[in-house]
C-alpha positions as CSV (number, residue, x, y, z in Angstrom):
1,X,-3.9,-6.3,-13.1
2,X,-5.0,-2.6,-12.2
3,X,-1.4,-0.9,-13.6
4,X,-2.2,-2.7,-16.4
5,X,-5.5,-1.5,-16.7
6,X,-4.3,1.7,-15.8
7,X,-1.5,1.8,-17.8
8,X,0.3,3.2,-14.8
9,X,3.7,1.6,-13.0
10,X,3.3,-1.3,-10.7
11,X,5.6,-0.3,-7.0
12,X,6.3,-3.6,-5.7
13,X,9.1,-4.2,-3.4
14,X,12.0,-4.5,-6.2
15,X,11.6,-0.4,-6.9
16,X,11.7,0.2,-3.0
17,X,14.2,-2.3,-2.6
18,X,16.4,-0.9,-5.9
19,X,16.0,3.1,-4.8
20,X,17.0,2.2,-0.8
21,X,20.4,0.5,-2.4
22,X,21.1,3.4,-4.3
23,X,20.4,5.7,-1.3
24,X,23.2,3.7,0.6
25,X,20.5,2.5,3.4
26,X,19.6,-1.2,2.7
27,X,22.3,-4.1,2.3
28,X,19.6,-5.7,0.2
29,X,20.4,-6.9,-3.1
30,X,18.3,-5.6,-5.9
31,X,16.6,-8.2,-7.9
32,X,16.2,-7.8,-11.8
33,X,14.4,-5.7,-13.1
34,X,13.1,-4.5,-16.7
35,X,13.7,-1.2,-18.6
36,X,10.6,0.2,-17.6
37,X,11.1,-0.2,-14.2
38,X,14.8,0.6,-13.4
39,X,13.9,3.9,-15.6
40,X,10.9,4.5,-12.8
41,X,13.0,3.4,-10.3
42,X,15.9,6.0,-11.6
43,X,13.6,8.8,-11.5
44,X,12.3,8.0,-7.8
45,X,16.3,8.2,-7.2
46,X,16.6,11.4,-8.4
47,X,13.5,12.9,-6.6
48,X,14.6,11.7,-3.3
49,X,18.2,12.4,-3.3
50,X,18.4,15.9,-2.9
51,X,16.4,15.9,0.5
52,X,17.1,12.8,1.8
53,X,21.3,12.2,1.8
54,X,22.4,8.7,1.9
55,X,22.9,6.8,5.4
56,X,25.9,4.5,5.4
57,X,25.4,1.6,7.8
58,X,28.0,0.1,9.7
59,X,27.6,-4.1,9.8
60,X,27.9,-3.3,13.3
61,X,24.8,-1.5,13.7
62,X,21.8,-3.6,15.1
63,X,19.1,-4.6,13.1
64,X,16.5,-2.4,14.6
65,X,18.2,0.8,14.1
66,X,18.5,-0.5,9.9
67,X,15.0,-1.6,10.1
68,X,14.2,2.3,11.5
69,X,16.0,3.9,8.9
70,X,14.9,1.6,6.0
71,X,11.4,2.6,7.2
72,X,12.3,6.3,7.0
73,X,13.5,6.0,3.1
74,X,10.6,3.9,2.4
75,X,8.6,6.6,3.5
76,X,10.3,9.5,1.6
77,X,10.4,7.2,-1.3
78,X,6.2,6.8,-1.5
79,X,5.6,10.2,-0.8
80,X,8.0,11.3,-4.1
81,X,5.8,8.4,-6.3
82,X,3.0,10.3,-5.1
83,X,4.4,13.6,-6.3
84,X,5.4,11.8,-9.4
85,X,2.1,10.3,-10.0
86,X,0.2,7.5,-11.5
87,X,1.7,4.8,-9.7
88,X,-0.4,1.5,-8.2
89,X,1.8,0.8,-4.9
90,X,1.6,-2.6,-3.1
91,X,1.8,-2.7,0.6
92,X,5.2,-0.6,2.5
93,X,2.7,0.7,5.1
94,X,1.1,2.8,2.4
95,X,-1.8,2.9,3.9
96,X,-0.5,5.0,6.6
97,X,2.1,7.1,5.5
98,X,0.0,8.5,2.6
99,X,-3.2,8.7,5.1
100,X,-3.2,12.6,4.7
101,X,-2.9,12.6,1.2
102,X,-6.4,13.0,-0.5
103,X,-5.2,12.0,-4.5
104,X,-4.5,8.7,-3.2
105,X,-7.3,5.5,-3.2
106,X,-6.3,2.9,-0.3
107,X,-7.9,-0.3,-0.9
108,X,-7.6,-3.3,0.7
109,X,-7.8,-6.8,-0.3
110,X,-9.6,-9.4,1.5
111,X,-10.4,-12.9,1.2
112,X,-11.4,-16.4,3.6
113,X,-8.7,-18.1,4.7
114,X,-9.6,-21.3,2.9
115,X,-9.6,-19.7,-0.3
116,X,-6.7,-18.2,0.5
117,X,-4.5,-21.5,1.3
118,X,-5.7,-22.8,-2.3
119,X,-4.4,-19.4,-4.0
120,X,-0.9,-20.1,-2.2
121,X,-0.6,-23.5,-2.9
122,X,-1.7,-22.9,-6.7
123,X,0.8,-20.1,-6.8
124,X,3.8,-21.6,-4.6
125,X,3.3,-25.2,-5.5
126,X,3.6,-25.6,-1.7
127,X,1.3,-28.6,0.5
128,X,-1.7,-26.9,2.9
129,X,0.2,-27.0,5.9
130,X,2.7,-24.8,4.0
131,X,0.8,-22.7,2.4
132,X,-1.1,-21.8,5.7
133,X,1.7,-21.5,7.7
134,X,3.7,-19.0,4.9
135,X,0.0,-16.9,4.8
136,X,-0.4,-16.8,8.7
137,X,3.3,-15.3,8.8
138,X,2.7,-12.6,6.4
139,X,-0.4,-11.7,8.2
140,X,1.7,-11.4,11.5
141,X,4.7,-9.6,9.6
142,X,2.4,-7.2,8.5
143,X,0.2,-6.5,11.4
144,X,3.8,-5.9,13.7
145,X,5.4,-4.3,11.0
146,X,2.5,-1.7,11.6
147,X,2.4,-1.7,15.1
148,X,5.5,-1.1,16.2
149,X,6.5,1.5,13.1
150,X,3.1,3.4,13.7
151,X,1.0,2.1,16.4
152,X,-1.9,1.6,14.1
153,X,-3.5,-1.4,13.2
154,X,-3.6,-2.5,9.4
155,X,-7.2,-4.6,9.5
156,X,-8.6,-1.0,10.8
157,X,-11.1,-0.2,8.1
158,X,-10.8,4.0,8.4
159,X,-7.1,3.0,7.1
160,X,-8.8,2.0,3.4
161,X,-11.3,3.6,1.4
162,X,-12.7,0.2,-0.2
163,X,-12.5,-3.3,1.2
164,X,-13.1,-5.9,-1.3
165,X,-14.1,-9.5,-0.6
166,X,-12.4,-11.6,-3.1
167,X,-14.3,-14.8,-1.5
168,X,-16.7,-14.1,-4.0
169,X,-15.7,-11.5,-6.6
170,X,-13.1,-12.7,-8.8
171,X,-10.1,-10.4,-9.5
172,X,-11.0,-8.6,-13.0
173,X,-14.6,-7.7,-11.0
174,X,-12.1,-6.1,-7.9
175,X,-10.3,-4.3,-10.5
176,X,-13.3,-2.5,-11.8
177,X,-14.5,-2.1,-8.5
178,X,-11.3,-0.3,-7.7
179,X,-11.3,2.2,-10.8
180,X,-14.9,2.8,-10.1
181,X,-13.8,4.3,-6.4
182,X,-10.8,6.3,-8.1
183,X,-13.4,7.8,-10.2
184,X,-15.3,8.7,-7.5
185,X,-12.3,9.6,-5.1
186,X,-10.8,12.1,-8.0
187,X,-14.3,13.9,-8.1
188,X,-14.0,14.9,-4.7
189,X,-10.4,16.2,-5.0
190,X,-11.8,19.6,-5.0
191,X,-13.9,20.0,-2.7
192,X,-13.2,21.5,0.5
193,X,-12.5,19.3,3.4
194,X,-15.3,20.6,5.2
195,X,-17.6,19.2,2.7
196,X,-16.9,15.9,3.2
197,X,-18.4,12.9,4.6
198,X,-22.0,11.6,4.9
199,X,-23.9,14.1,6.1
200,X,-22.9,17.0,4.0
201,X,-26.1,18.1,2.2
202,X,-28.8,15.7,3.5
203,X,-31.6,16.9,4.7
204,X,-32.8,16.5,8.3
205,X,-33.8,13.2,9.2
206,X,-37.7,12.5,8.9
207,X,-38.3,10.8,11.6
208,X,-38.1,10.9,15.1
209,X,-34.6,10.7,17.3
210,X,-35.3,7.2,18.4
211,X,-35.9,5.5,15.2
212,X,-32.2,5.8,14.1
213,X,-30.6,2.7,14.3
């Protein structure tokens, strides 16, 4: 809903998935994919080839050394979308591999668990107990996937910029909520690091020490 709004690409797995087959790195099979994507997904080829050369993986090798090395061209792959521009990106540990770059809005997406089941089941046509268990195993794919790539922790909130509640706010509201802090964001693009954050040009507070909570 926000590319579309936008009118920027959508980065979902299948470009990630497409560019690391082409950069010889991921036995994965690319899945189908439209004009507008493979053309995206071309030029994200041709960004990253020239400084990062294919890795040919034996069958032999262990999973953990493919998974490292998957991780690595995801990487070099985000950072060229970024160079490219105007791209809405969807998970990959995005959230910490662009950290130090200031033209990009994390958000994160949040919603009760309840609410959450009903979504899946609507969407997946699965029962409850299926439909928790799949969410629950995302959760703890993600979290690890983190953990062990980075040593962060993807529910820390100094990873985002927003947080949205969806409990309440329905999806089209989260989308304007989103643009609203890109606005915002892109003002500050300019400014000089050092000008940043809350306090910068406040004045002194009024009151005494003791009555800041």
């Amino acid at each position: 809903m926000l590319a579309i709004h936008l009118g920027w690409t959508l980065m979902d797995a299948q470009i990630i998935q497409l560019v690391a087959q082409k950069l010889g790195i991921s036995r994965a099979i690319a899945q189908t994919h439209d004009e507008h994507v493979e053309g995206f997904a071309e030029r994200l080829f041709e960004a990253t080839q020239y400084f990062m050369p294919p890795v040919v993986l034996n069958e032999a090798i262990g999973p953990s050394i493919n998974d490292l090395t998957y991780s690595h061209a995801s990487g070099q792959v985000l950072r060229a979308a970024v160079d490219m521009g105007q791209v809405v990106i969807v998970g990959r540990a995005s959230q910490v591999v662009l950290a130090s770059y200031r033209n990009v809005l994390h958000v994160r997406i949040v919603a009760p668990l309840k609410q959450r089941i009903v979504y899946v089941m609507q969407r997946e046509g699965l029962d409850v107990k299926a439909a928790e268990a799949r969410i629950k195993q995302k959760d703890h794919q993600r979290h690890q996937n983190i953990k062990e790539q980075f040593n962060k922790d993807n529910s820390d909130a100094h990873l985002y910029d927003i947080i949205i509640n969806t409990g309440i706010l329905d999806l089209p509201s989260a989308v304007e909520l989103i643009f609203l802090a890109m606005v915002c964001k892109a003002r500050k693009l300019s400014v000089p690091a050092e000008q940043l954050g809350p306090a910068f040009g406040l004045p002194r507070y009024p009151g005494r020490p003791g009555d800041l909570h």
